[in-house]
C-alpha positions in Angstrom: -14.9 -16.3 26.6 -12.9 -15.3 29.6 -13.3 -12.1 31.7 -9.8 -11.2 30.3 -11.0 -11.7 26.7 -13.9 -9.7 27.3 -12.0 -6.8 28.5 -9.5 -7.1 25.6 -12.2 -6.9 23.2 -13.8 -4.1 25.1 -10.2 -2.2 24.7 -9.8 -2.6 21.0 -13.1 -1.4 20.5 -12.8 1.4 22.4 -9.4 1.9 19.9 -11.2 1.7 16.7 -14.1 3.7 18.3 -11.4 6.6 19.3 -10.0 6.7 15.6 -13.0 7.1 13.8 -13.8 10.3 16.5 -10.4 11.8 14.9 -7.9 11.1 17.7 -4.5 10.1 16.3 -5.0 6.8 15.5 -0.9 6.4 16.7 -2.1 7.4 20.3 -5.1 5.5 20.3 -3.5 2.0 19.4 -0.4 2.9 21.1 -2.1 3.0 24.4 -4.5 0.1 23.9 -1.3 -1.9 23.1 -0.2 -0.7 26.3 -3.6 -1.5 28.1 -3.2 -4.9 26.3 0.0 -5.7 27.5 -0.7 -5.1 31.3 -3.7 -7.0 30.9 -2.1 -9.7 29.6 0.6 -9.3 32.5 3.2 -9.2 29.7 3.9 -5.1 29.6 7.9 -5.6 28.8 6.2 -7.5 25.5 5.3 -4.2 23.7 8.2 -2.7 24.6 10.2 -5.3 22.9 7.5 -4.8 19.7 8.1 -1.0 19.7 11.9 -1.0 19.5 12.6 -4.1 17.3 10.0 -2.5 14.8 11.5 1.2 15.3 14.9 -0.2 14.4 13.9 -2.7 12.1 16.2 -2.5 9.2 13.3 -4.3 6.9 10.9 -1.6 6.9 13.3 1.8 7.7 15.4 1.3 4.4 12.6 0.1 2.0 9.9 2.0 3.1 12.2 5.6 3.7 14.3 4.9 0.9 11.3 4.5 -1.7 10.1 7.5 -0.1 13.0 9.4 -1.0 13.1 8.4 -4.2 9.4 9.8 -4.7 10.2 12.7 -3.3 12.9 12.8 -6.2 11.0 12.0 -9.1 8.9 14.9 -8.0 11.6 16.9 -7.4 13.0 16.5 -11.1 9.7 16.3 -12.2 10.0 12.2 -13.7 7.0 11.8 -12.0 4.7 14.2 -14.2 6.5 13.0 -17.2 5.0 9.6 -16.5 1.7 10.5 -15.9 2.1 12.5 -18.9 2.5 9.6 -21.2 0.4 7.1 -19.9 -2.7 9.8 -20.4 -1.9 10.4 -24.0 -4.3 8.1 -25.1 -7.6 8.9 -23.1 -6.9 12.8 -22.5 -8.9 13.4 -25.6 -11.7 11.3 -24.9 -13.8 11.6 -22.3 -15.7 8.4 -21.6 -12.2 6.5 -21.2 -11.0 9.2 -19.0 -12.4 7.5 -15.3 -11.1 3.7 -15.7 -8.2 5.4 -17.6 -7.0 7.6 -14.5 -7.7 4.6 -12.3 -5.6 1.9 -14.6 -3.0 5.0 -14.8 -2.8 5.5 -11.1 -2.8 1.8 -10.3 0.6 1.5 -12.8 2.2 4.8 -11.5 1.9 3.2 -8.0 3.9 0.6 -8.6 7.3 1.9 -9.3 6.1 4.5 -6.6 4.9 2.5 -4.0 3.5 5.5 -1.9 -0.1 6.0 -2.5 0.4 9.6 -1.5 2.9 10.7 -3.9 1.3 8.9 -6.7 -2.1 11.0 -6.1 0.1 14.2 -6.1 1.7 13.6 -9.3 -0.8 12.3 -11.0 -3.6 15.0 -9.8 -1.6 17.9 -10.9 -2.3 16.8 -14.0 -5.8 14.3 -14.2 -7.9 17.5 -12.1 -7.4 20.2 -14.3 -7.9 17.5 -17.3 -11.1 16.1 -15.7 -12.0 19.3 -15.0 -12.1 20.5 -18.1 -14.2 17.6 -19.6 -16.9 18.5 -17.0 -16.8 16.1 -14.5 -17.6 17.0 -10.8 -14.9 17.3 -8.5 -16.2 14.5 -5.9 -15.5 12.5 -9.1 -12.4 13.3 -10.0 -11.3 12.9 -6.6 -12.9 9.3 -5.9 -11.1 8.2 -9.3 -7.9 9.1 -7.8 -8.4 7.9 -4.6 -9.2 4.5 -6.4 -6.6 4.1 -8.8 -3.9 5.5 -6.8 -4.9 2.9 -3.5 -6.5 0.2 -4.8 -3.1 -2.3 -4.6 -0.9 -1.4 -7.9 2.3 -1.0 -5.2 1.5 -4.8 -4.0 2.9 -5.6 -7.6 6.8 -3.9 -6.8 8.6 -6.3 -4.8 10.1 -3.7 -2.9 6.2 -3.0 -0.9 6.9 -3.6 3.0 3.4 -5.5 2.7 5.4 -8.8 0.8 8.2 -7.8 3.3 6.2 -8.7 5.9 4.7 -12.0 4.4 8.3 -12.7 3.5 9.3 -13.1 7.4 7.3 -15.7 8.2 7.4 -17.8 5.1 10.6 -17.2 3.6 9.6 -16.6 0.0 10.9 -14.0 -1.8 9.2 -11.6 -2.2 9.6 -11.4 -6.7 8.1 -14.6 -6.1 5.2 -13.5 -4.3 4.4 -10.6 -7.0 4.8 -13.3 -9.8 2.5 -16.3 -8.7 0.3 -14.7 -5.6 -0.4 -11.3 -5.7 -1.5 -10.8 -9.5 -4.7 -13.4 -9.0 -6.0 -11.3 -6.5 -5.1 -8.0 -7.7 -6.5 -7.9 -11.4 -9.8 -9.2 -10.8 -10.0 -7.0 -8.0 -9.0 -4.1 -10.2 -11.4 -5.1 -13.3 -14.3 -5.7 -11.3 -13.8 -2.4 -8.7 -12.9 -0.5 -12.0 -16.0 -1.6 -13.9 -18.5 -1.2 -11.1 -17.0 2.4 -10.5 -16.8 3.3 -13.7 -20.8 2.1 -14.1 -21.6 3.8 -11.1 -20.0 7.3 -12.5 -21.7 6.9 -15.4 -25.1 7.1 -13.3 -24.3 10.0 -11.6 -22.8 12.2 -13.7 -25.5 10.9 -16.4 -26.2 15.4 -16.3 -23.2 16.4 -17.2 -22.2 17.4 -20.6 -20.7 14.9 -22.5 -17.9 17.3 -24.9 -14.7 15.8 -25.7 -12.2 17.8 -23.3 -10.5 20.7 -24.8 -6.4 20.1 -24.4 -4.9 21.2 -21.3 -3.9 24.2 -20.2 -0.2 25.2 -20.8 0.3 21.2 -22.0 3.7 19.9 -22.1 4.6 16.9 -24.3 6.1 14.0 -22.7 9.7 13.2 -22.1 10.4 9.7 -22.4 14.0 10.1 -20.5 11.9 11.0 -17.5 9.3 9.3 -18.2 11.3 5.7 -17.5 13.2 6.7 -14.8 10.5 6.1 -12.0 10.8 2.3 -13.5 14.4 2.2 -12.8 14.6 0.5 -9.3 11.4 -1.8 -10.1 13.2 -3.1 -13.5 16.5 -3.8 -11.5 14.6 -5.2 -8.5 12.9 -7.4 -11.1 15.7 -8.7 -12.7 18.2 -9.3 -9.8 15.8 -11.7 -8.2 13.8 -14.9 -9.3 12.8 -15.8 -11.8 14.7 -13.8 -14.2 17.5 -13.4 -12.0 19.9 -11.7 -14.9 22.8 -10.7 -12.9 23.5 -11.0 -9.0 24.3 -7.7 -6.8 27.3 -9.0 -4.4 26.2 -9.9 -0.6 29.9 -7.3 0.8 28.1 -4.7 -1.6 25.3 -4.1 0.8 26.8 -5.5 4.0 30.1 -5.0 6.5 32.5 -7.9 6.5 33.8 -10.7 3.7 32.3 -11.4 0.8 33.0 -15.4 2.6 31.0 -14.5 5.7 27.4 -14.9 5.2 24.5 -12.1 6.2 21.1 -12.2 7.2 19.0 -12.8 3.2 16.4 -10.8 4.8 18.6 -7.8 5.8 20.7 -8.3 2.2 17.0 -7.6 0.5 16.1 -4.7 2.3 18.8 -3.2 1.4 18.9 -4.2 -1.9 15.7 -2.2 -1.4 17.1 0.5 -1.0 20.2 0.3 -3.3 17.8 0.2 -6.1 15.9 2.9 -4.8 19.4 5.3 -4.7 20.4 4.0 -8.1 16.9 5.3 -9.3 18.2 8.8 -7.8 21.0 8.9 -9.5 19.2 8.5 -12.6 17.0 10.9 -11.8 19.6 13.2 -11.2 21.5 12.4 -14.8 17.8 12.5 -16.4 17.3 16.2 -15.1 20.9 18.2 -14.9 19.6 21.2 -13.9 17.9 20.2 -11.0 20.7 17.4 -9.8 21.5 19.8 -6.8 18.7 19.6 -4.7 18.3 16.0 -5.5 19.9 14.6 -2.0 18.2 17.0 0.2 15.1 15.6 -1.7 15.9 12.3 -1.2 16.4 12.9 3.1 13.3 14.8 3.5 11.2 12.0 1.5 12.9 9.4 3.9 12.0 11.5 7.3 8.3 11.9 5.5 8.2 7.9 5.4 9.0 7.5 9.0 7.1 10.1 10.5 3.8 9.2 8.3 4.6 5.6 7.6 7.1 3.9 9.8 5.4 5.3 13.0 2.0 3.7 11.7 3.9 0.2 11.2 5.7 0.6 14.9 2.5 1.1 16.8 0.7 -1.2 14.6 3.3 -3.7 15.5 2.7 -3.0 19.1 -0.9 -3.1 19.2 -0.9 -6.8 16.9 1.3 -7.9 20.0 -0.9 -6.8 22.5 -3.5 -8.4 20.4 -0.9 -11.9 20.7 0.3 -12.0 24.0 -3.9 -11.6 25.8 -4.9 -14.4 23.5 -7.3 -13.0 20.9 -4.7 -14.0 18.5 -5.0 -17.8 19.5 -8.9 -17.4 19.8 -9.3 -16.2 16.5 -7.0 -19.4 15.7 -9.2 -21.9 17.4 -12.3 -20.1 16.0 -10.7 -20.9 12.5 -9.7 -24.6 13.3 -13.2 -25.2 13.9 -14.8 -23.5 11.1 -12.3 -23.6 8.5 -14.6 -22.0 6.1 -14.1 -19.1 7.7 -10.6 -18.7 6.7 -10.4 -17.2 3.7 -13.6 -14.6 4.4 -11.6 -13.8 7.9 -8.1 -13.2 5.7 -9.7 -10.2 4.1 -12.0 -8.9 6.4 -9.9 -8.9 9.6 -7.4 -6.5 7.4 -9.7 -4.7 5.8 -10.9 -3.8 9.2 -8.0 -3.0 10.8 -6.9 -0.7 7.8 -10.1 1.1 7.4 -8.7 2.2 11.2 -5.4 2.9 10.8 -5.5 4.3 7.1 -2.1 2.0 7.0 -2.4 -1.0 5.1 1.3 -1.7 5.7 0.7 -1.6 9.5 -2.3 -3.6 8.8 -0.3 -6.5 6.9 2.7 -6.4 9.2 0.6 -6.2 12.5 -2.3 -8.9 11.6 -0.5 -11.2 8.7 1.2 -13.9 11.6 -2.1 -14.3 13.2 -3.2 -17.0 10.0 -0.2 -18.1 9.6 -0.9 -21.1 11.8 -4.4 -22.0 11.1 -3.6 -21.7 7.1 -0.9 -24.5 7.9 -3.2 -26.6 10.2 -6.1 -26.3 7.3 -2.8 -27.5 4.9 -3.2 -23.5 3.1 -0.2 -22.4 1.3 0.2 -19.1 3.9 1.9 -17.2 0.9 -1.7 -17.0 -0.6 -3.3 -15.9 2.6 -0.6 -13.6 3.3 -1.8 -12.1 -0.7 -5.3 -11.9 0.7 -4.4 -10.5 3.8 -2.2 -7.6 1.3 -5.1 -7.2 -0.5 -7.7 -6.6 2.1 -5.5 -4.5 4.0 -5.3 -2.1 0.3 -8.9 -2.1 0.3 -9.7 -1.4 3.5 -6.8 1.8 3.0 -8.9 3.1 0.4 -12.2 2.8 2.0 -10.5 4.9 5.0 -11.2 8.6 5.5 -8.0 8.7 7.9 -5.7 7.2 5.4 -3.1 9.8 4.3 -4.4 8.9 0.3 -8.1 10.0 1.4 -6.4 13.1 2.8 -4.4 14.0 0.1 -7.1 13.1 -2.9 -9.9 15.3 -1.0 -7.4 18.6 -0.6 -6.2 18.3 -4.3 -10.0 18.1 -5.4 -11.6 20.3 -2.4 -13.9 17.4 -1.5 -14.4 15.9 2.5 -12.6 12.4 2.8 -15.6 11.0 3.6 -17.3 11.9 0.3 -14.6 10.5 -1.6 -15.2 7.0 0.4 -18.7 6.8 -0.1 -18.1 6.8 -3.7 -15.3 4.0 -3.7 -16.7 1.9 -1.0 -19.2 0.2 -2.9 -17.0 -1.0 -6.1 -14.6 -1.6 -3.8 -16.5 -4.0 -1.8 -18.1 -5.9 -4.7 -14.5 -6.5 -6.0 -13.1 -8.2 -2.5 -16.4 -10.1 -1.9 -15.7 -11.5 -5.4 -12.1 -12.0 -4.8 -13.0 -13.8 -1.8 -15.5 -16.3 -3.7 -13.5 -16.7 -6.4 -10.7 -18.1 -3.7 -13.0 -20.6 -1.8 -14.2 -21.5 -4.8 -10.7 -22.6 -5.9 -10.6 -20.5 -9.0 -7.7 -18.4 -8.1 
């Protein structure tokens, strides 16, 4: 390894070293992207990163727009009414109540997306419920933080993780939530589900075992609400392969003649983010009386996903291409083209990694995804799978990070530290990728 490989693995390092201390993890990466480009001699590089990824059209509308229309379910309060339902069948009995809030968070998050707002919605009502059955509040928090993280958004094709796979292969991304990402996903949720819910058992093995009284102040559930969070994943579903029922018009979403063709990738970002709006409207007609504020909703969720998501996936961007242009990047490929058994186990844990840092697994994905792109091809790989395993070890590694803004949000709503709720996901969560990962070089999925 050369001196200037050396001190580029000294650098990141130092990075991941600085954001587990607590520093910003923005700053930190942001300046060893910096300290990466001028070592590489190749400064203007980042530049080009940071602005192409700030203005970038494929992760602003998605990613701001899906936000918006979170902050709108919660706003009219669809959200709620969809937690509501899904819990009617376990709220009255308490051994179901752990792998049902995980299996209930895991579906809410995927017409959500955010992992944030789905552990907001659905903890207003699974605490006091969990609560109430006598389970301990590192508990209820850990279930959360699992169910709401562990991938269910990597199933929506509108997730700027199967945006950023999309870029370099070209598939669409329907396609990619149809034939790559459930393989992965499911056994990763049974077995993580299992082990957790095994491992609660144990623990709380003290506590009284009473079937939960009904909830305080319970409301029943209002189906009208309860299907608009599906509306944008049903039509984003359905307007693309393989169901592809109707077709949304390219001069609907872009300037110019229906004649003149646009860039696909631009047309399905915003066809993103027309779903997304359409789901507001919805939400709006579902809940009259609060149709008012529904637009100022909708902006401050956007300005929430690029302050706290956006940002994440800019300097992520940055520090990957500081990571490119010093030549780790092409190390880690030669490493691979000699030991091609390595591939799959380095697809998962390299993201994993990276998002157990950032607390992004978006940034993860978009910043790390092109780095196996070539050696899957070289090693003849179908780079749509890695690019799943590289989604799904960047999810895991989210969840297993007490900077990521789920962690935060699951330890305030239960009064737990972040790092409490890790330890108490980290194992399951680790038994389910190391399986996922045999399972693939075994050729079973």
């Amino acid at each position: 390894m050369t001196l200037v490989l050396l001190l580029a693995v000294a650098i990141v390092l130092a990075a991941i070293v600085a954001s587990t201390r607590g520093i910003d993890v923005r700053l930190t990466l942001g300046l060893a992207a910096l300290l990466l480009g001028a070592l590489a001699g190749d400064l203007p590089a980042i530049g080009r990163a940071f602005f192409d990824t700030f203005s970038s059209e494929k992760f602003v509308v998605p990613i701001c727009s899906a936000m918006g229309f979170a902050y709108v379910l919660k706003h009219t309060g669809s959200d709620i009414a969809l937690v509501r339902l899904l819990l009617i069948p376990i709220r009255r009995v308490r051994g179901l109540l752990v792998p049902g809030v995980v299996l209930v968070g895991f579906v809410v998050n995927v017409p959500l997306i955010s992992q944030t707002s789905t552990a907001v919605c659905l903890g207003t009502v699974v605490v006091p419920l969990m609560l109430a059955a006598g389970y301990s509040k590192r508990t209820i928090g850990s279930t959360l933080l699992l169910g709401t993280s562990i991938g269910g958004e990597l199933l929506n094709p509108g997730a700027p993780e199967l945006l950023s796979v999309k870029k370099f292969t070209g598939t669409d991304t329907q396609v990619l939530t149809h034939q790559y990402i459930p393989q992965l996903v499911f056994p990763l949720l049974a077995i993580a589900a299992v082990a957790f819910w095994i491992q609660t058992i144990w623990l709380e093995r003290k506590t009284a075992s009473a079937v939960p009284a009904p909830e305080a102040n319970s409301e029943p559930a209002n189906l009208v609400r309860a299907a608009v969070p599906l509306v944008p994943l049903a039509l984003l579903l359905l307007s693309g392969p393989p169901f592809e029922l109707f077709h949304i018009p390219d001069h609907w979403l872009a300037i110019g003649s229906a004649d003149v063709p646009h860039p696909e990738k631009l047309l399905r970002s915003r066809q993103i983010g027309l779903a997304m709006l359409v789901g507001v409207a919805v939400a709006a007609l579902a809940a009259p009386r609060r149709a008012q504020g529904c637009m100022k909703a909708f902006f401050d969720g956007a300005g929430y996903g690029f302050a706290n998501i956006v940002s994440l996936i800019v300097i992520a961007t940055c520090f990957g291409e500081g990571i490119r242009v010093v030549g780790l990047a092409a190390a880690l490929g030669e490493f691979i083209a000699g030991n091609p058994g390595w591939l799959h186990p380095l697809t998962a844990a390299v993201p994993w990694g990276f998002a157990w840092v950032s607390g992004s697994g978006m940034a993860s994905t978009q910043s790390l995804f092109g780095f196996f792109v070539g050696p899957s091809e070289a090693l003849n790989q179908d780079p749509n799978a890695i690019g799943a395993m590289v989604s799904v070890g960047s999810a895991v590694g989210r969840t297993m990070s007490p900077v990521a803004a789920v962690t935060l949000m699951c330890a305030g709503l239960t009064g737990e530290t972040p790092l409490a709720l890790v330890k108490r996901v980290a194992g399951p969560l680790l038994l389910g990728l190391v399986a996922v990962v045999i399972l693939r070089m075994l050729g079973w999925m």
